[in-house]
Structures are given as C-alpha cells and as structure tokens.
N, C-alpha and C positions, 0 to 999 in steps of 0.2 A: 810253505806258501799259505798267503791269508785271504789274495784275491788272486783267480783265474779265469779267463778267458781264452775257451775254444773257436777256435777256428778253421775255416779250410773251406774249397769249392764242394759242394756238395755234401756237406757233413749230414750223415745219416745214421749214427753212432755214437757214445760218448763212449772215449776209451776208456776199457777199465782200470789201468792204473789209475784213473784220478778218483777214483773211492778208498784208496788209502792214504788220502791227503786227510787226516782226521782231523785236520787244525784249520781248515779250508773256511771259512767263513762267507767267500763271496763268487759265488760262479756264475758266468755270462757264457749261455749258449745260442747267441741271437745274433743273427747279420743284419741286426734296425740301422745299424749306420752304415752301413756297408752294401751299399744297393748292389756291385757285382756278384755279391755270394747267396747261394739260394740253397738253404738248409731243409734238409729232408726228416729229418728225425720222427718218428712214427709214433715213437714209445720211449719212456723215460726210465731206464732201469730200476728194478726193485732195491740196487746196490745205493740206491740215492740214500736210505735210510744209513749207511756207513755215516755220510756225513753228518755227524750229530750238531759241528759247532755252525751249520750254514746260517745266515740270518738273512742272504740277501739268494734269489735263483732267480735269473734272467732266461726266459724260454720263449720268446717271443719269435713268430713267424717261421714256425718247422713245418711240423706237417703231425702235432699231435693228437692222436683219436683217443687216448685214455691216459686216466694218471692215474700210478699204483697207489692202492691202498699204504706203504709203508711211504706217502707223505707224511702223513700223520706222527711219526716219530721224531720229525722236526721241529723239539720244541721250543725251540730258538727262533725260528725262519720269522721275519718280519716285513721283510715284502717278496711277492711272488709275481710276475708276469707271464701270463699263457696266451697273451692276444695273438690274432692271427694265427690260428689252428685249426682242427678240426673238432674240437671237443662237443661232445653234446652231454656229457654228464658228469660228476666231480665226485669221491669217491666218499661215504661218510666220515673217513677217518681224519678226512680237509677239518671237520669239526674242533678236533685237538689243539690247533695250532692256534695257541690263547695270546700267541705275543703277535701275529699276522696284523698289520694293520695298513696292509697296502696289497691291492687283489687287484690284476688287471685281466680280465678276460672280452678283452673288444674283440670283434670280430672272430667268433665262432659259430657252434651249430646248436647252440641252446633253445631252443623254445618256453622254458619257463625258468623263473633263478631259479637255479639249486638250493635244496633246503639245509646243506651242508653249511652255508655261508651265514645261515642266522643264528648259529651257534659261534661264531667266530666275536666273542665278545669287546675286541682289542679295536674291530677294523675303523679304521678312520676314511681310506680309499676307495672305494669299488665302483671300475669303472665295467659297464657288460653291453655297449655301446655294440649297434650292428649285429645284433643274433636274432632277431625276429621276435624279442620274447615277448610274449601273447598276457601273463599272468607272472606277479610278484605274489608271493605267499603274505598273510596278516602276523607270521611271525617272527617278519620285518622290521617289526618294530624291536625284536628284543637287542640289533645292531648301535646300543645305547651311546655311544661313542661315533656313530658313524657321521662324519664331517662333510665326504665329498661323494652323491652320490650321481652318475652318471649312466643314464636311459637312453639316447638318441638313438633313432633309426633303427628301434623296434617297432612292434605292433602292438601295443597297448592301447586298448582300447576306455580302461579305467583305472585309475586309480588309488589305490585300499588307503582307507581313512587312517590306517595305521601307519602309513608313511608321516602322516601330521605329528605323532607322536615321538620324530624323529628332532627332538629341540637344538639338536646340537648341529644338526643340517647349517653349511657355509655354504656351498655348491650344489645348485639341483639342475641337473639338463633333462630335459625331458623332449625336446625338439622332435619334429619329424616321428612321432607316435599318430596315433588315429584317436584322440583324447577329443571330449565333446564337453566335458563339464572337470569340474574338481572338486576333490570332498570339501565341503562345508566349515571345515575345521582347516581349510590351507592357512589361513590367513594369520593361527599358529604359529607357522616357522617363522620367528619374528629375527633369529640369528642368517637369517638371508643377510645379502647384501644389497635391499632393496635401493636399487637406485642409484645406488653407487657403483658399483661393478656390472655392467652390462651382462658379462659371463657367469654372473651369480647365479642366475634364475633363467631360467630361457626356454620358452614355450612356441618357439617359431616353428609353425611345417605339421602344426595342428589343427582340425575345424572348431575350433571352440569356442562353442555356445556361451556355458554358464561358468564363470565371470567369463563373458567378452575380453577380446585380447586386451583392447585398449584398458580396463580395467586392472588386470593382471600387472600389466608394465608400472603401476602407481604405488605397487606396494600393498603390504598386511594388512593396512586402516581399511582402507579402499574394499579390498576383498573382504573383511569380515562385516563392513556396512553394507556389499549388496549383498550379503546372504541375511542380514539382520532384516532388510526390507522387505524379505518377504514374510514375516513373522509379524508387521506392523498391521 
C-alpha cells in the first residue's frame, strides 16, 4: 500500500501493524469529513519514524498533546496537518523536515509560533489560525519561500517588521488580531494580490490606527505613501 486511511468510532490508537507498511507514502488519521466519527488520539507513536517513504500525514482533529521527537526522521514528509488538537509545543527535531512545505496547525494551544518552523526552509503553507499567539519570533523571516501565511483569531498585538521581508508572501490573513498599526515597510509585500483577491490580504476584526483600514484595502502605493508623509 502507498495510500491509507484509518478509521473507526472512537479511534484512540494507530494500530501497529501499519508501521511496517515501509512503502506507505500517504496516511490520513482524521475524521475532517466525517462529522459522525470523533477521534481520540493523544499521542502519535515514536514507531511513526518506521515510515521513512511518508510525504503526505493527515492528523487533524484528535486529541494530540505532543509530537515525538522521531518526526524529524521524515525526510520525505511534505505536508503535515495537526489542526484541531491540543498542542502547545512542537518538537525541535520538526526543524529537519527540509522538504515540509505545507504545516497546518489551526486550532491548538500555542501561545507563540514555535521556533521549530523558522528552520523549515521548504514551507510555502502555514496556517496557526485560532491558538491565541501573542508573538511571532524576527527569525520569521528566514521562511524564504513562505507563500501562504495565515494569523486569524489570535492575539497579536504587533507585528515584526520582518514579516515584510517575506517577498514571496501571496496570502496574509491576519483578521481578528488586536493590531493598531503595521510596520512601515508593509507596503513591501508587493507579491499580495492587492485588489484583486479579496482573500489576499485581510485585516478585518482589527482597531487599526496606522494605515487606517480604508488605506490598507488600496494596496502597497497607498501604504508606502502615508508612511512617506510623515518624513515630508
């Protein structure tokens, strides 16, 4: 087998026979479509490192409080989802996984990103949407490839000007944050899809002062002319 998919009422266990599927490349332990099934899983076995050929692990909506360190030995995996857990911290060895370019961790118990993730130099994805996180680290920026990043309905309260350095940015949600200004240098990400994709850029559910919303919604010009205004 190349793709698997667990199932069952109550699933609180991955049976160990499937750690010697060595050829396994894509596993789904998640009842996202399946609203009757309500997955218990606490813990993801240390045996997950068996799988060496995975590239795709589906983990969404268990009941996960930690991931083993022998993630890391995945060094195939390319995209990983942990939304809808319990996580509040990520192990450094997440660092490793250089091909990873899809990380979904909405809805957990994060309070600040993991510094695990700025090592992950592949990622194009990262969605950490709904964990409360308070603070993104300045070595944010070294996610050189990151395309789509997604912040809603945390508590952010600012911004690090090193997100601006993020040129390759297509997608920024930042909605529903506690954001009152933006660094000086937003008007940078010029690879938005200012104005043309509604969902491009999206600052709704914020009090923000400096650029004013209406400002915001006009695009890069816009925003780097009223920060130049105040320099006249």
């Amino acid at each position: 087998k190349k793709k698997l998919k667990i199932s069952g009422r109550d699933l609180a266990s991955v049976p160990m026979q499937v750690f010697s599927l060595d050829q396994l490349q894509v596993l789904e332990m998640s009842p996202e479509r399946e609203s009757c099934l309500r997955y218990r899983m606490e813990l993801l076995p240390q045996e997950i490192s068996h799988l060496r050929n995975l590239t795709c692990l589906y983990v969404d909506s268990n009941s996960l409080k930690k991931i083993p360190a022998e993630i890391g030995t995945l060094s195939h995996l390319e995209r990983l989802t942990l939304s809808n857990n319990s996580l509040r911290s990520l192990p450094p060895e997440m660092g490793a996984l250089q091909r990873l370019h899809s990380l979904h961790l909405a809805n957990n118990n994060f309070t600040e990103l993991p510094a695990p993730l700025c090592q992950l130099r592949s990622l194009t994805f990262l969605d950490v949407s709904d964990n409360k996180i308070g603070t993104i680290p300045s070595s944010i920026r070294h996610l050189e490839k990151l395309e789509t990043l997604l912040l809603l309905f945390n508590s952010l309260e600012s911004l690090p000007k090193d997100v601006c350095l993020l040129r390759n940015l297509r997608t920024l949600w930042l909605g529903n944050n506690l954001l009152r200004s933006l660094p000086a240098t937003f008007g940078e990400l010029v690879n938005l899809d200012w104005g043309y994709n509604y969902c491009s850029c999206n600052f709704e559910g914020n009090p923000l002062e400096i650029p004013p919303p209406e400002v915001c919604s006009r695009g890069p010009e816009e925003i780097k002319n009223y920060f130049l205004s105040f320099h006249r």
